[in-house]
C-alpha positions as YAML, in Angstrom:
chain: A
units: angstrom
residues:
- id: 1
  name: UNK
  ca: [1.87, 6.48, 22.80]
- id: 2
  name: UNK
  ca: [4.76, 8.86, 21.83]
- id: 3
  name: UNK
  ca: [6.42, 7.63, 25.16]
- id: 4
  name: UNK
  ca: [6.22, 4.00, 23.93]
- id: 5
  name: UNK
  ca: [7.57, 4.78, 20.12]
- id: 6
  name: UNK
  ca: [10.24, 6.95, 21.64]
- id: 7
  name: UNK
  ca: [11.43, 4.13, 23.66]
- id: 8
  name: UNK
  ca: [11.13, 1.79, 20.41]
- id: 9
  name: UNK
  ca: [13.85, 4.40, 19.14]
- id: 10
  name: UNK
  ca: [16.75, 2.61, 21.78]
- id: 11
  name: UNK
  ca: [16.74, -0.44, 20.06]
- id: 12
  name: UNK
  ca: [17.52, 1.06, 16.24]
- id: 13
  name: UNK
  ca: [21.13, 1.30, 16.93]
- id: 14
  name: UNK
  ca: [21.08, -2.28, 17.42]
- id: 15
  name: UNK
  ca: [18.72, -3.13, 14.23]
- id: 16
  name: UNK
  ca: [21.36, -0.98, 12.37]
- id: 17
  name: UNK
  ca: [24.49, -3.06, 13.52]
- id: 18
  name: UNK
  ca: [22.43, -6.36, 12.63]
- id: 19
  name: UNK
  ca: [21.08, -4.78, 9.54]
- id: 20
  name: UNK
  ca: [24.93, -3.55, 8.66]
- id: 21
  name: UNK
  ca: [26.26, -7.60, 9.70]
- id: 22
  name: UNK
  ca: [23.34, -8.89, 6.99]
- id: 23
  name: UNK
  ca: [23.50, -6.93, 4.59]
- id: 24
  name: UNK
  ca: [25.24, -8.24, 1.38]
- id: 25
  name: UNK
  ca: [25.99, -5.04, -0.53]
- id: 26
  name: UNK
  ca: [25.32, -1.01, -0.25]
- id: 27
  name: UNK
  ca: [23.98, 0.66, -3.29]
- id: 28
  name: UNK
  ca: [26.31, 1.77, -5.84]
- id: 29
  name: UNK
  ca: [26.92, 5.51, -6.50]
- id: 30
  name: UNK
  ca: [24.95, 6.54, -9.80]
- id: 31
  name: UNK
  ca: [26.55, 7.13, -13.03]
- id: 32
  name: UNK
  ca: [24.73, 9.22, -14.68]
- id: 33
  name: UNK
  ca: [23.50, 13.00, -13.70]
- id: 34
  name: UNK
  ca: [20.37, 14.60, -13.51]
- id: 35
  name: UNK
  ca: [19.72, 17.70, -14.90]
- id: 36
  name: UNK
  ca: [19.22, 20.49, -12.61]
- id: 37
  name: UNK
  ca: [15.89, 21.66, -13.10]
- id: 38
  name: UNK
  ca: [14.29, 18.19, -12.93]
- id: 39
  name: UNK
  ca: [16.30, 17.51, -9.87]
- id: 40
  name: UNK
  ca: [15.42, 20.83, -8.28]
- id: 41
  name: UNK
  ca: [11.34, 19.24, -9.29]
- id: 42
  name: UNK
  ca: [12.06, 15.82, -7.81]
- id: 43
  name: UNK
  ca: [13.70, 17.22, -4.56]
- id: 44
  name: UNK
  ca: [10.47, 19.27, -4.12]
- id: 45
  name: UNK
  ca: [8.13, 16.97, -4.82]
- id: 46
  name: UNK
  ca: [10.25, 14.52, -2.41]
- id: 47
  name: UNK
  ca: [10.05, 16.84, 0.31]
- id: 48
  name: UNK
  ca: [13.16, 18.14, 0.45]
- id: 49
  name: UNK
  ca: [12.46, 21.67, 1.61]
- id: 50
  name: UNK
  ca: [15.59, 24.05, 1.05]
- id: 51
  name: UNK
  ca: [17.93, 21.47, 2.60]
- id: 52
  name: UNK
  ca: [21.34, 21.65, 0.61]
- id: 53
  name: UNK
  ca: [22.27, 18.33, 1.97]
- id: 54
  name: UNK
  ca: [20.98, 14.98, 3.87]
- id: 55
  name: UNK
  ca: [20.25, 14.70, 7.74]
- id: 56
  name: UNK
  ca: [21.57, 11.65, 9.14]
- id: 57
  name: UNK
  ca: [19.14, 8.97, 9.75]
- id: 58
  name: UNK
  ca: [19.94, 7.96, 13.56]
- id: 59
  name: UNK
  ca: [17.40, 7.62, 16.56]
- id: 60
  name: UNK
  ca: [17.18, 10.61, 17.66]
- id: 61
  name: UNK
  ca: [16.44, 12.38, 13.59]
- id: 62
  name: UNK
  ca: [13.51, 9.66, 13.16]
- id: 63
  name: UNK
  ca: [12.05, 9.93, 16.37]
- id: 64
  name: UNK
  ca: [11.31, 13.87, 16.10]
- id: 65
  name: UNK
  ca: [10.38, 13.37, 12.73]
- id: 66
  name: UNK
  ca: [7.80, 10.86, 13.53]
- id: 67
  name: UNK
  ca: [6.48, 12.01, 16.90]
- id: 68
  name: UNK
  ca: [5.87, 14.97, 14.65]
- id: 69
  name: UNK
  ca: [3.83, 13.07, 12.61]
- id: 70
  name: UNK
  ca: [1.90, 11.86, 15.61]
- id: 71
  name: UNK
  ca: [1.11, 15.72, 16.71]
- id: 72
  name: UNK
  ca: [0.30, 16.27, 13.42]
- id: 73
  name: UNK
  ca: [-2.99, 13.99, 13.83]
- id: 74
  name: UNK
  ca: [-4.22, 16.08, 16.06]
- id: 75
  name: UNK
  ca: [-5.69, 19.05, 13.45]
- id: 76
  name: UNK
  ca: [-8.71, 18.03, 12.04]
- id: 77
  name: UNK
  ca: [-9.13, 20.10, 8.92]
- id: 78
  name: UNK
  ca: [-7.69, 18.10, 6.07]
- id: 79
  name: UNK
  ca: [-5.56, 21.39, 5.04]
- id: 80
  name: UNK
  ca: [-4.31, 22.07, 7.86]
- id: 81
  name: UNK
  ca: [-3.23, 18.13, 8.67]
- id: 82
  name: UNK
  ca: [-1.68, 17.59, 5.70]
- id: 83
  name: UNK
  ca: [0.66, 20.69, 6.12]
- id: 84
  name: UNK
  ca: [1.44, 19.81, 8.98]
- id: 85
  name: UNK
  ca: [3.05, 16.70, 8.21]
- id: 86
  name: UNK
  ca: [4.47, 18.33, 4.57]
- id: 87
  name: UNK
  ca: [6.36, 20.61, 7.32]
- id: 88
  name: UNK
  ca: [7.39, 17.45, 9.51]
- id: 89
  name: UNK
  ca: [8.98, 14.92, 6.61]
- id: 90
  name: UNK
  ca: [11.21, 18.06, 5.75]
- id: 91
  name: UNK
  ca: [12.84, 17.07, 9.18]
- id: 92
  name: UNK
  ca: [14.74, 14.15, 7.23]
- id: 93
  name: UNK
  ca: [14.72, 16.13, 3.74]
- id: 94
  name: UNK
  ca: [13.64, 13.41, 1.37]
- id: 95
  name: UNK
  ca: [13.54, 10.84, 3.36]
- id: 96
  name: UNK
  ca: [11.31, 8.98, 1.02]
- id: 97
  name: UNK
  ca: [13.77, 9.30, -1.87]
- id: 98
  name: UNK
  ca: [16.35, 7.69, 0.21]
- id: 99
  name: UNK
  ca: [13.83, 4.69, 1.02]
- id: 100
  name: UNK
  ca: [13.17, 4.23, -2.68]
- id: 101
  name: UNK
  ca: [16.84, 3.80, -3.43]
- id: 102
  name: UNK
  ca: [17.56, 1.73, -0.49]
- id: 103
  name: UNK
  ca: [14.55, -0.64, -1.89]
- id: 104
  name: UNK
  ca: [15.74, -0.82, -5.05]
- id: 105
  name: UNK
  ca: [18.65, -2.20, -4.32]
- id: 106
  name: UNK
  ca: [17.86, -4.47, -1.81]
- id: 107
  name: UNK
  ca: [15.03, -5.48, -4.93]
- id: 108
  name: UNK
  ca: [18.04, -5.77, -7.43]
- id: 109
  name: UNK
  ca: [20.28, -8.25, -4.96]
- id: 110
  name: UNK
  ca: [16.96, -10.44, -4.23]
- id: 111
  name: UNK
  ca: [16.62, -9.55, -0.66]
- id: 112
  name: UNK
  ca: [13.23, -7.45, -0.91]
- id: 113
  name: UNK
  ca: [11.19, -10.13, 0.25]
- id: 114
  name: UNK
  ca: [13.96, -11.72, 2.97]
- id: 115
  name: UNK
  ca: [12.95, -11.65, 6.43]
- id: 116
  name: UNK
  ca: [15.94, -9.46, 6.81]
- id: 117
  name: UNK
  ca: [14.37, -6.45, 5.27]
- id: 118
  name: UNK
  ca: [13.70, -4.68, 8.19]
- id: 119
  name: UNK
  ca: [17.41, -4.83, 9.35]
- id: 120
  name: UNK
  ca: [18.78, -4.09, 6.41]
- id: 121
  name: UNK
  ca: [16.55, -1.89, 4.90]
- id: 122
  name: UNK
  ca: [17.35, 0.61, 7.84]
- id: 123
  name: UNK
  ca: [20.79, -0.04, 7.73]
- id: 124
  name: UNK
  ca: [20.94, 0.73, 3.87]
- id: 125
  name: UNK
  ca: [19.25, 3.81, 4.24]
- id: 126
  name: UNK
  ca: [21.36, 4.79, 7.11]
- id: 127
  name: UNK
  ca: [24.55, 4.54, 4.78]
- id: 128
  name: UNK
  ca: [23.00, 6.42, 2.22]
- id: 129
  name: UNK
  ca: [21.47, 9.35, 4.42]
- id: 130
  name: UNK
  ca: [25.28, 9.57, 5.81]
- id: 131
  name: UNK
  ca: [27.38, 9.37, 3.25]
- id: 132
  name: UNK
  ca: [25.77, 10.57, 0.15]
- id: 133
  name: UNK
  ca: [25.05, 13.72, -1.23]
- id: 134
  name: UNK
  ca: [21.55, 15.66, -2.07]
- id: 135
  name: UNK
  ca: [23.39, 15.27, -5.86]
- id: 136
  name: UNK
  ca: [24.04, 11.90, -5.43]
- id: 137
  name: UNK
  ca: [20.74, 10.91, -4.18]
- id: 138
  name: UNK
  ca: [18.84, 12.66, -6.69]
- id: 139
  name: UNK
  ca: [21.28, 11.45, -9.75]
- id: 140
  name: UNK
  ca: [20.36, 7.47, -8.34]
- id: 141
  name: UNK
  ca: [16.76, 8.62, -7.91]
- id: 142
  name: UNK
  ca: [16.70, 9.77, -12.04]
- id: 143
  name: UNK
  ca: [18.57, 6.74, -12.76]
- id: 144
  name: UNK
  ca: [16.82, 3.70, -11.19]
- id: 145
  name: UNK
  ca: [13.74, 5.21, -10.67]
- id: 146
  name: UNK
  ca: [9.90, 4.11, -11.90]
- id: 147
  name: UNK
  ca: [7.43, 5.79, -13.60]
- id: 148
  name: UNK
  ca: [4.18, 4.64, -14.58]
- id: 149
  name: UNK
  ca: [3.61, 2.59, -18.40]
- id: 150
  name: UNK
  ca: [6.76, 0.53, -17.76]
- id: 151
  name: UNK
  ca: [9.21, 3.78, -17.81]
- id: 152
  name: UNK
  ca: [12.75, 2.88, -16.04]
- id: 153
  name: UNK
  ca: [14.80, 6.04, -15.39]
- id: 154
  name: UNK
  ca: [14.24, 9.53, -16.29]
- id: 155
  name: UNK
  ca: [15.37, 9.25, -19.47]
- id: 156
  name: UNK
  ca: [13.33, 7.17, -20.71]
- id: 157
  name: UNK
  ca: [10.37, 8.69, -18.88]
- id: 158
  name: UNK
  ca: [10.99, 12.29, -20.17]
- id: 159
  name: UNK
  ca: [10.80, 10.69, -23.77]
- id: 160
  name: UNK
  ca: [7.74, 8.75, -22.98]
- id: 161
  name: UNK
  ca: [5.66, 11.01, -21.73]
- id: 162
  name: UNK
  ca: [7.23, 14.50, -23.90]
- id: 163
  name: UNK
  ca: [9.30, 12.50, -26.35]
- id: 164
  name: UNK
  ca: [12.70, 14.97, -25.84]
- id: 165
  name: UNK
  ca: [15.30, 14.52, -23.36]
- id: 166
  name: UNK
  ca: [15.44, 15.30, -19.90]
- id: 167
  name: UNK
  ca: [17.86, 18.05, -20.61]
- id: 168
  name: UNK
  ca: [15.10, 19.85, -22.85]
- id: 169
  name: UNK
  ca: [12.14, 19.64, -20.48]
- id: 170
  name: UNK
  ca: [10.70, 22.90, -19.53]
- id: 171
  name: UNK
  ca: [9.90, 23.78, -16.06]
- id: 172
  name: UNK
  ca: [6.28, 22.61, -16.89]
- id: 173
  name: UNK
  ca: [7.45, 19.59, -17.69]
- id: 174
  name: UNK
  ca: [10.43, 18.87, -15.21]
- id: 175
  name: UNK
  ca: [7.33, 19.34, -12.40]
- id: 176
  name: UNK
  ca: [5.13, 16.74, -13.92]
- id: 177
  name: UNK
  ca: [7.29, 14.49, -14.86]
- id: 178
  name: UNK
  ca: [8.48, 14.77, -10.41]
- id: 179
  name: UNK
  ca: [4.86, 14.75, -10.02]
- id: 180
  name: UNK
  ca: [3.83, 11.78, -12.51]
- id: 181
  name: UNK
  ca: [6.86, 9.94, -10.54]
- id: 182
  name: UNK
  ca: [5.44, 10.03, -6.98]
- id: 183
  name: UNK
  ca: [1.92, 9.23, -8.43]
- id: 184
  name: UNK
  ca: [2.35, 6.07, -10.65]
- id: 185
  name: UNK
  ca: [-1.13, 5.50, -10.85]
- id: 186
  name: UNK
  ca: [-2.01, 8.40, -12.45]
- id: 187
  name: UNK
  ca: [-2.42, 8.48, -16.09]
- id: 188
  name: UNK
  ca: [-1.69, 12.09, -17.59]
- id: 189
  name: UNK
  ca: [-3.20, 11.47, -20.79]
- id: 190
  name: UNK
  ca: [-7.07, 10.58, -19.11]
- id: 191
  name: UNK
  ca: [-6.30, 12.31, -15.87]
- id: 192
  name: UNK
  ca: [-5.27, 16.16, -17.47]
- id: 193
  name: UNK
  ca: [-6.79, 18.13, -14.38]
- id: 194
  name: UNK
  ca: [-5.40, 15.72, -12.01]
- id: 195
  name: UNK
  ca: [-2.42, 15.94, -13.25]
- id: 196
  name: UNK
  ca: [-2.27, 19.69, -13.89]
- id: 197
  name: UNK
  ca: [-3.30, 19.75, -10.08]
- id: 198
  name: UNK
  ca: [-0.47, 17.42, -8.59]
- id: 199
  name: UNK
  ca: [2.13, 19.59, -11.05]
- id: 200
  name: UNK
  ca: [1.09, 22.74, -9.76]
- id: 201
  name: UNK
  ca: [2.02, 21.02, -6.16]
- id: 202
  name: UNK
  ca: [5.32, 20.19, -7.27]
- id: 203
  name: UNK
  ca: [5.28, 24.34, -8.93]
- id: 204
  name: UNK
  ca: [4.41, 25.41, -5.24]
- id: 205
  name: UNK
  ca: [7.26, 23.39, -3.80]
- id: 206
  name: UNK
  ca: [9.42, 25.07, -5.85]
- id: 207
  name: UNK
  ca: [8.84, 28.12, -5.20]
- id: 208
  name: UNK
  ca: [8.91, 27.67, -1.50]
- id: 209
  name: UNK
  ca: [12.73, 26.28, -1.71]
- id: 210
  name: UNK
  ca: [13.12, 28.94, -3.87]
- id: 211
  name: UNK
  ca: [14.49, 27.12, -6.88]
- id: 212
  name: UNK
  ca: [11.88, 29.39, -8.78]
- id: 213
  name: UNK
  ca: [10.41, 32.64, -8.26]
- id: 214
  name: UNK
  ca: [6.55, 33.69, -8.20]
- id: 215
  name: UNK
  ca: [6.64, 34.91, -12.16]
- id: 216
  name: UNK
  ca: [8.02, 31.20, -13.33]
- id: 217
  name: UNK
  ca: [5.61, 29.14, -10.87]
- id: 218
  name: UNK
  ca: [2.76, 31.62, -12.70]
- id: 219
  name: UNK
  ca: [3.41, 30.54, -16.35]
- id: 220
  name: UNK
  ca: [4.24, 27.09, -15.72]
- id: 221
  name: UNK
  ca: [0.98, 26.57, -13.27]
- id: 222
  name: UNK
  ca: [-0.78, 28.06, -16.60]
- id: 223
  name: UNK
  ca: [1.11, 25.99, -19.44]
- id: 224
  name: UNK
  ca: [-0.50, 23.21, -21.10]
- id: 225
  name: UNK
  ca: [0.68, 19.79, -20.46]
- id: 226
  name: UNK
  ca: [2.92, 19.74, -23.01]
- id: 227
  name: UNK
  ca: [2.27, 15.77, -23.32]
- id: 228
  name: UNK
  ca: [3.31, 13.99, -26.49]
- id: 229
  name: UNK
  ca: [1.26, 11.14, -27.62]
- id: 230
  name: UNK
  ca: [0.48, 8.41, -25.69]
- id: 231
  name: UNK
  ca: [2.14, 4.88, -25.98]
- id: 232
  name: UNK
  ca: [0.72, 2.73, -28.89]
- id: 233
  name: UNK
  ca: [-0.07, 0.18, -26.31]
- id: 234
  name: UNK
  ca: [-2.06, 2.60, -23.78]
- id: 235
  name: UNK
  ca: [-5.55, 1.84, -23.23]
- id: 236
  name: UNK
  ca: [-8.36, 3.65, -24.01]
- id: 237
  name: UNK
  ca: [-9.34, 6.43, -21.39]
- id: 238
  name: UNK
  ca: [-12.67, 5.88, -20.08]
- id: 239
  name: UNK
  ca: [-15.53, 7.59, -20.47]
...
């Protein structure tokens, strides 16, 4: 199986040229800037690991990324698995942020549904892996990012969900807000132990790149929410 996937990789320099020939645009470079302690939460919850920088996305950094997926599979405690593969996406550090950029462009020039998505797609994220930076990346991430309740940017998330600023979250805060991104089903305001749970996840990630040390990830994991009120519009949690 590995064998067969490897060989799969040969042809992606050749789905990169085509994607690079269809393509219409590349993403623009963001204009605004993130501040650094909910970048530091978004780059762990993304996986980024203590990478400074991008990899390249080429054949040869997907295919040991994903053939270490495959060897993941083969622990069977749920633990253990899922560690595994934590340890194997921080072989393209945030690999997933850079696919969520690439797809929002290719959303915003009406190409997300095109036939061509597989082409380009790869080539997009190819340019953006290779010639942006970790800043960069993150800045577009906090810019043209989702959250859940109709949130667009981080901005407007950090008010909707703590009504202050992104430049005045907390850490407690900054690593829910990371955490409420990558789960946009999750509703903090019925969900508090799920959410204090997926936070504390984002906390631990932290601490592992060592963007905080064990005495911050200690209080934050034990801080309240600090949730303002829900939206006027939100539904009421069941029972």
């Amino acid at each position: 199986m590995i064998a067969g996937v490897a060989g799969g990789f040969l042809f992606l320099p050749a789905i990169s040229f085509i994607g690079s020939m269809l393509a219409p645009t590349q993403p623009a470079l963001p204009t605004t800037h993130l501040p650094k302690l909910v970048g530091d939460a978004l780059w762990a919850e993304f996986a980024g690991g203590r990478s400074t920088e991008l990899q390249p996305i080429n054949p040869f950094s997907l295919g040991r990324m994903i053939s270490c997926q495959l060897l993941a599979e083969r622990f069977r405690d749920r633990d253990q698995n899922q560690a595994e593969h934590e340890e194997c996406m921080k072989l393209l550090p945030a690999v997933e942020a850079i696919n969520e950029v690439s797809m929002s462009h290719l959303r915003g020039v009406g190409v997300d549904n095109d036939p061509r998505v597989p082409f380009v797609g790869f080539a997009t994220m190819m340019n953006v892996a290779g010639k942006w930076s970790r800043t960069e990346l993150l800045d577009a991430v906090g810019e043209r990012g989702e959250w859940s309740f109709g949130f667009h940017g981080v901005e407007q998330a950090a008010r909707g969900f703590f009504n202050r600023p992104a430049s005045e979250l907390d850490l407690p805060q900054a690593a829910l807000l990371a955490a409420l991104h990558r789960n946009r089903h999750l509703d903090p305001w019925c969900g508090p132990v799920r959410s204090a749970t997926d936070r504390r996840r984002t906390l631990q990630r932290m601490r592992d790149n060592a963007a905080i040390d064990d005495a911050a990830f200690q209080a934050a994991d034990l801080a309240p929410l600090g949730l303002t009120d829900a939206p006027a519009d939100h539904k009421p949690c069941p029972p």
